[in-house]
C-alpha positions in Angstrom: 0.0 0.0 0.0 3.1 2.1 0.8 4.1 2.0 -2.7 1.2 2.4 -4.1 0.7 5.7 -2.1 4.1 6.7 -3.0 3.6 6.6 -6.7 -0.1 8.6 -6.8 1.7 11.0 -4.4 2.1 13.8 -7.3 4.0 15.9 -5.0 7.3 13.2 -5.3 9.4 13.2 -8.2 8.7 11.7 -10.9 10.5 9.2 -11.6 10.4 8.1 -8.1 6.6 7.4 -8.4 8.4 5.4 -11.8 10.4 3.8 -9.6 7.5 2.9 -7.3 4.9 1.5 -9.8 7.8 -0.6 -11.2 8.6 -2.3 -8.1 4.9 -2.8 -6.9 4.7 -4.8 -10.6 8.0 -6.5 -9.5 6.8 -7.3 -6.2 3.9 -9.1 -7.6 5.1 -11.4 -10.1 7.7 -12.0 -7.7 5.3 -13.6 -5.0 6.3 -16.9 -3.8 2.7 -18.9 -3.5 2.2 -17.5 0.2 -1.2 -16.7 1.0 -0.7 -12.8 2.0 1.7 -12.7 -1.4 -1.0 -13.7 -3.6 -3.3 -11.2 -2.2 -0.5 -8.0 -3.1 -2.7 -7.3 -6.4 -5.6 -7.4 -4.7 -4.8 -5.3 -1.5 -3.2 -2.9 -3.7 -6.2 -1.9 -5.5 -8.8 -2.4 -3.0 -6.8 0.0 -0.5 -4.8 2.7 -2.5 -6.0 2.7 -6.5 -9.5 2.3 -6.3 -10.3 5.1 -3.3 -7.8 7.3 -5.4 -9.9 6.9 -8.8 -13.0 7.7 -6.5 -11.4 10.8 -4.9 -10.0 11.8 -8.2 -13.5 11.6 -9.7 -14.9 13.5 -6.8 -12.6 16.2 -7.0 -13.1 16.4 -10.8 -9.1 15.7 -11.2 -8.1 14.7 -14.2 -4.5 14.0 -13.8 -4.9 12.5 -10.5 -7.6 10.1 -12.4 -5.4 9.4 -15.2 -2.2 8.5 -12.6 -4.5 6.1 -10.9 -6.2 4.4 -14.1 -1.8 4.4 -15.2 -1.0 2.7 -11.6 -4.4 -0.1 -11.8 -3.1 -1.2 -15.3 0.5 -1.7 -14.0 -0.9 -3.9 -11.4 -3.0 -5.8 -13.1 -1.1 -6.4 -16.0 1.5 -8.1 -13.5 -1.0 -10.0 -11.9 -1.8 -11.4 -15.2 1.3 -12.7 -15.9 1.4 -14.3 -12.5 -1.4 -15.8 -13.3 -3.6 -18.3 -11.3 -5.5 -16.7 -7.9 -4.0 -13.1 -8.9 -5.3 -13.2 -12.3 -8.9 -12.5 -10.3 -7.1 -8.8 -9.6 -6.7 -8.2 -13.5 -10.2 -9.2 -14.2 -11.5 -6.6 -11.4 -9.8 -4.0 -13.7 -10.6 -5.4 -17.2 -13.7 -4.9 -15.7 -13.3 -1.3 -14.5 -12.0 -0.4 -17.6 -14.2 -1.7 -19.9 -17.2 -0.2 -17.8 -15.5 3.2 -18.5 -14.5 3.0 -21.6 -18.2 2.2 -22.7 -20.6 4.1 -20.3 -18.2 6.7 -18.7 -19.3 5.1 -15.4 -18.2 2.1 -13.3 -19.3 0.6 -9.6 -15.8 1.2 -7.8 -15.3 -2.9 -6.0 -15.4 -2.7 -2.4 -16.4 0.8 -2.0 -20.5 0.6 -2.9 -19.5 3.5 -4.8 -20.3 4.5 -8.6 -18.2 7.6 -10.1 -19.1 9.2 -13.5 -16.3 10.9 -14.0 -16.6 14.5 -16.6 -13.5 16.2 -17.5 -14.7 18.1 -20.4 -17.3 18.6 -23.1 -15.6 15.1 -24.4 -15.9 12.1 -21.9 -12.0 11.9 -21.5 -12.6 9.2 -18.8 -14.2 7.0 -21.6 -10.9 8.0 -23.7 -8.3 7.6 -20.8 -9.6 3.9 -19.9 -9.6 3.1 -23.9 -6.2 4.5 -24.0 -5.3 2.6 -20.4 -6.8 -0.5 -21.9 -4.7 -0.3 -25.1 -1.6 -0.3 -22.6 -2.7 -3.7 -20.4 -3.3 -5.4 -23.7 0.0 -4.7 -24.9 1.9 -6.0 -22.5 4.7 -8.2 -23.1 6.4 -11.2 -21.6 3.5 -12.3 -20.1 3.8 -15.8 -19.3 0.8 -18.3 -20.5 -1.0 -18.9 -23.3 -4.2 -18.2 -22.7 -4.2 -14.6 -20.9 -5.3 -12.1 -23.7 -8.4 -14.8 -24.6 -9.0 -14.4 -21.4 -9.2 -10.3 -21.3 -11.1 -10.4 -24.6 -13.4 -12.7 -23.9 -14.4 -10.0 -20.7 -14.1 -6.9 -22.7 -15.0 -7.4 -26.0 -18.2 -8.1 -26.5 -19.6 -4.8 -24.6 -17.1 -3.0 -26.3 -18.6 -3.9 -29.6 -22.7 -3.4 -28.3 -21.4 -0.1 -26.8 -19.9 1.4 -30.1 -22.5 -0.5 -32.8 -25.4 0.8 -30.1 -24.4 4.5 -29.6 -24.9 5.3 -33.3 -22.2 6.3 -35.5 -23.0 9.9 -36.6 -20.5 12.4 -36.7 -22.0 13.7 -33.2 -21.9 11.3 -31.0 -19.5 8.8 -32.4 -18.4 6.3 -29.3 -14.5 7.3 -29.1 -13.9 5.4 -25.6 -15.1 2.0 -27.4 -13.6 2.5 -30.9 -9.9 3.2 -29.8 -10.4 0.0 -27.1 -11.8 -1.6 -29.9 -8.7 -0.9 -31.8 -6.1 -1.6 -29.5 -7.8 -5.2 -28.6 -7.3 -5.5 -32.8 -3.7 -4.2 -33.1 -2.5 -6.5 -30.0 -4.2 -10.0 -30.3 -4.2 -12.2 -33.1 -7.1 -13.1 -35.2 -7.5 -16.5 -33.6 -8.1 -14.9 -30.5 -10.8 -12.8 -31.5 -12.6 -15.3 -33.2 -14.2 -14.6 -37.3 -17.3 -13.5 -35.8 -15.7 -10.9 -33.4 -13.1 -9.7 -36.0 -15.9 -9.3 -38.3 -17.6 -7.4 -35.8 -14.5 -5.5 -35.0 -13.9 -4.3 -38.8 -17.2 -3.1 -39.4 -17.2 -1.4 -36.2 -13.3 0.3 -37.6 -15.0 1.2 -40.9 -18.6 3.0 -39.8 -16.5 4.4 -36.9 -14.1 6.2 -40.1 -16.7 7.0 -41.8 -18.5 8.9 -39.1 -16.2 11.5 -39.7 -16.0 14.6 -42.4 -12.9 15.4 -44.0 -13.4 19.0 -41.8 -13.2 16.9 -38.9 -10.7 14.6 -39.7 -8.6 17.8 -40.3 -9.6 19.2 -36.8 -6.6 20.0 -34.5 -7.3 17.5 -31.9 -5.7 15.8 -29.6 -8.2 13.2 -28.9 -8.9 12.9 -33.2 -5.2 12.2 -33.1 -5.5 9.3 -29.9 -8.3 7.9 -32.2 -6.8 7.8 -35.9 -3.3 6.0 -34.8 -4.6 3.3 -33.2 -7.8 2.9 -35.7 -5.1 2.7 -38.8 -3.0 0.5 -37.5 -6.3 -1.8 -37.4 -7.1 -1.3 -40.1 -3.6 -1.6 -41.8 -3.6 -5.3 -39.7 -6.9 -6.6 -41.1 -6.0 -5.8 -44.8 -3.0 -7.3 -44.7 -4.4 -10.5 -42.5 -7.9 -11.0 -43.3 -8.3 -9.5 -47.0 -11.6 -11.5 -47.5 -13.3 -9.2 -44.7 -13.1 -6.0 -47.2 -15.6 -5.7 -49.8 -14.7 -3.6 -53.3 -17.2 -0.7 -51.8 -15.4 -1.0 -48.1 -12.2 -0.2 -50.1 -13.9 2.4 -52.4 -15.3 4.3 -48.9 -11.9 4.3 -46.7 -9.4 5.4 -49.7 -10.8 8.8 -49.9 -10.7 9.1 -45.4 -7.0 7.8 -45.7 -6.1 10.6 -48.5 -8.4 13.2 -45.9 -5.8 12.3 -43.2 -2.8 12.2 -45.3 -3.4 15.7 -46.5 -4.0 17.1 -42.8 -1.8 19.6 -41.9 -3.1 19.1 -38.4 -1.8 15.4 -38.1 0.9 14.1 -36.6 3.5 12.3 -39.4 3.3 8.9 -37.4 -0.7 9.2 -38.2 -0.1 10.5 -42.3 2.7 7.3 -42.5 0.0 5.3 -41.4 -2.7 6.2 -43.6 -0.2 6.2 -46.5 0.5 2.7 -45.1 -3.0 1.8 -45.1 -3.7 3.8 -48.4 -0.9 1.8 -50.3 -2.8 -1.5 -49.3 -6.2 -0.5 -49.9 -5.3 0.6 -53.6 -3.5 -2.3 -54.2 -6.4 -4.5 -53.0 -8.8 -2.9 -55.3 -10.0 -4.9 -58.4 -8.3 -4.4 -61.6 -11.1 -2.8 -63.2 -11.0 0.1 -61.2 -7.6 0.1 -59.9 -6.5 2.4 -62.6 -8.8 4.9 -62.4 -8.5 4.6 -58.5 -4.4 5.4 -58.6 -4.3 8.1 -60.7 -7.0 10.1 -57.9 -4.2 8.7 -55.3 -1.1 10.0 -57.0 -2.6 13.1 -58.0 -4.0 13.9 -54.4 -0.4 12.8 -53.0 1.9 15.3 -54.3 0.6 17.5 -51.8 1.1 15.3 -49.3 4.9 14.6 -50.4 5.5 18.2 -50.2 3.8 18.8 -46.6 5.9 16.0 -44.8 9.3 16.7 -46.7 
């Protein structure tokens, strides 16, 4: 609990509170069978990360919030490669994640407490937990072969009812659930997810693209630029793995969004790589018929791009 209070203490240096989180992860997957070792996951979260989420949500603070969601992940991301009793810890916050990411709102374990934490006109919480999510998922070196089945198997289906259900108009598309959504694409195989989930996922990616004008997809926005990495690099994965997914008109509808990225001077040149990336693949995917026709748009809208990322 000491080091967990340590690391959310923002008045300590930096990488101190690093320091701290690292060996709390440490400490974990370093337990020994022991009965009170086992529990370190659990007693870490039940007495120092989940009373600082609700304060944090109380207090309307976001960094303190974001810190916390940072310090939950670490922790249960070791508890997951530890595996066995501790992996119950890592489901608690697949859980709290996924219950944030797709209503902005989760029952806090333990406390009999439900937060709804607002830090903006955008629900950042929803975005944060996505983003938080993205980072558990990631992980690597995490021993057994059956972990990330397990996490998608919690997450994924009410990630896919919350962005299908919300609607996917350019006013209320479901941000929170579409960059999970994207991270749980970019980080497990397709064997994982299943045909009927990756399916899901991809047409999910597409209307979630779509929802957007090229004026938007210009917009200078940090959370438009959290969103469109992550969502490429799905898409880039399922054209490249799972071609048969993509019909002519699915190609047809995302070449002209990638070419409305790549010509944003408002996006970063990791996100126009990526939809070059993604652009190069979709035209090459296209039917003979109207590939022509299709590249000489593409090379003719491209010379501006060369010229803006030179």
């Amino acid at each position: 609990a000491s080091l967990c209070e340590f690391a959310l203490n923002t008045e300590n240096n930096g990488d101190a509170r690093s320091a701290a989180a690292s060996i709390l992860h440490s400490t974990i997957l370093g337990c020994n069978g022991s009965t009170n070792e086992l529990q370190v996951a659990c007693v870490a979260l039940r007495e120092s990360i989940f009373p600082a989420l609700h304060e944090a949500a109380t207090v309307n603070d976001c960094n303190a919030f974001r810190d916390a969601l940072s310090l939950a992940t670490i922790v249960a991301s070791a508890a997951a490669r530890k595996g066995g009793r501790s992996a119950q810890s890592a489901d608690s916050v697949i859980k709290l994640l996924t219950s944030l990411t797709c209503t902005g709102s989760v029952d806090l374990p333990n406390l009999e407490s439900t937060i709804c934490p607002s830090f903006g006109r955008i629900n950042r919480a929803s975005i944060m937990s996505a983003k938080a999510f993205g980072t558990f998922l990631a992980v690597t070196g995490v021993e057994g072969p059956f972990w990330r089945q397990r996490m998608v198997a919690i997450s994924l289906p009410a990630l896919i009812n919350a962005a299908s259900n919300r609607g996917m108009t350019k006013n209320i598309l479901p941000l929170g659930p579409l960059i999970a959504i994207s991270h749980v694409c970019c980080c497990c195989d397709i064997k994982i997810l299943g045909k009927t989930n990756a399916g899901n996922c991809w047409n999910v990616l597409i209307c979630g693209l779509l929802g957007y004008s090229a004026e938007q997809l210009d917009e200078d926005s940090e959370i438009i630029e959290e969103y469109i990495g992550p969502s490429i690099s799905a898409l880039i994965k399922f054209v490249r793995l799972e071609l048969d997914m993509l019909s002519e008109q699915n190609l047809l509808d995302l070449i002209p969004i990638m070419l409305a990225i790549a010509r944003s001077r408002s996006r970063s040149k990791k996100n126009i790589v990526l939809a070059l990336q993604c652009l190069y693949l979709l035209e090459n995917a296209l039917p003979s018929s109207v590939k022509t026709y299709s590249r000489t748009k593409i090379v003719r809208q491209l010379s501006h791009v060369m010229i803006m990322i030179a």
